[in-house]
C-alpha positions in Angstrom: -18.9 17.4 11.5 -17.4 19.8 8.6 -20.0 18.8 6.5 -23.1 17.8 8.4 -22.5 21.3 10.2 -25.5 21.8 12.8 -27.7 18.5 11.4 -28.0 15.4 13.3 -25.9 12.7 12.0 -27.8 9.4 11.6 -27.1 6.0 10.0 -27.6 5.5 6.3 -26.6 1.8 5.9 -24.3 -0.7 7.6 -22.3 -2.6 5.7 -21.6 -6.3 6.6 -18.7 -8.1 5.7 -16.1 -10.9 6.5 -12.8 -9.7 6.3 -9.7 -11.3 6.4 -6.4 -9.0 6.7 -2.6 -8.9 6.7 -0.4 -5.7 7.3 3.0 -5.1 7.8 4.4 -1.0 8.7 3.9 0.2 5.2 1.1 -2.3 3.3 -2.0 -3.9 4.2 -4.3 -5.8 2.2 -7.6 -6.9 3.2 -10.1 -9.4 1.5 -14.1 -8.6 2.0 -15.8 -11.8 1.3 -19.4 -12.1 1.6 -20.6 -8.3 1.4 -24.3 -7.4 2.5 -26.4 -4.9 3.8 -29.1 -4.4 6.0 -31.2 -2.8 2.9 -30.4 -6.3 1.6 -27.9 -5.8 -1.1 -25.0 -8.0 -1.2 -22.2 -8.1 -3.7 -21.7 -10.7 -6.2 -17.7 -10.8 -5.7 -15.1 -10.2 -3.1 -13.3 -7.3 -2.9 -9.2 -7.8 -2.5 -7.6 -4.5 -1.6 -4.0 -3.4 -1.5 -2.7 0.1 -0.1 0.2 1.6 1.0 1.9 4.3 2.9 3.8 4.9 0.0 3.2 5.4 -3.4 3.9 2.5 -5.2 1.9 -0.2 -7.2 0.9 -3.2 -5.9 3.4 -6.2 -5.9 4.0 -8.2 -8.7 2.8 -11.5 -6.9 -1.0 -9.8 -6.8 -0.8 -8.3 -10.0 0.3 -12.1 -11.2 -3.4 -13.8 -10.2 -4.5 -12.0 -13.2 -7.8 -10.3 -11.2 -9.2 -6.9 -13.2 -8.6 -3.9 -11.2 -12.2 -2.0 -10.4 -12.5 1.1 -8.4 -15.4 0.6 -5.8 -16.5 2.3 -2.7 -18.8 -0.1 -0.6 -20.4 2.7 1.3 -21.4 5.0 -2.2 -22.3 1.2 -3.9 -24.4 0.2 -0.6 -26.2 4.0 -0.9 -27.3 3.6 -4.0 -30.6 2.5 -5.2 
């Protein structure tokens, strides 16, 4: 509300996806297979995510599968045209 301040708020895009997650008290990661929108984007790869409550890299067993690290934000990526 910060930031809108006195306009309406109203939907952009939704952003569908499937997502499959595990979490413990301090990490979660979460897999995104299967990304669309309802502008009809979708995204050609899943998205496997790692954070943490503390700062620390991610383990050494996902690091291992050998993926390349990209910095996306679904919500910016389904905005844009």
């Amino acid at each position: 509300m910060e930031i809108a301040g006195n306009n309406p708020l109203v939907p952009v895009v939704t952003v569908y996806t499937r997502r499959y997650a595990i979490e413990d008290n301090e990490d979660r990661f979460t897999l995104d297979v299967d990304v669309q929108t309802d502008l009809g984007k979708s995204l050609p790869f899943a998205v496997l995510e790692f954070k943490s409550n503390e700062f620390k890299p991610a383990p050494w067993a996902l690091l291992a599968i050998g993926l390349k690290s990209i910095k996306i934000s679904k919500f910016l990526w389904a905005t844009e045209r």
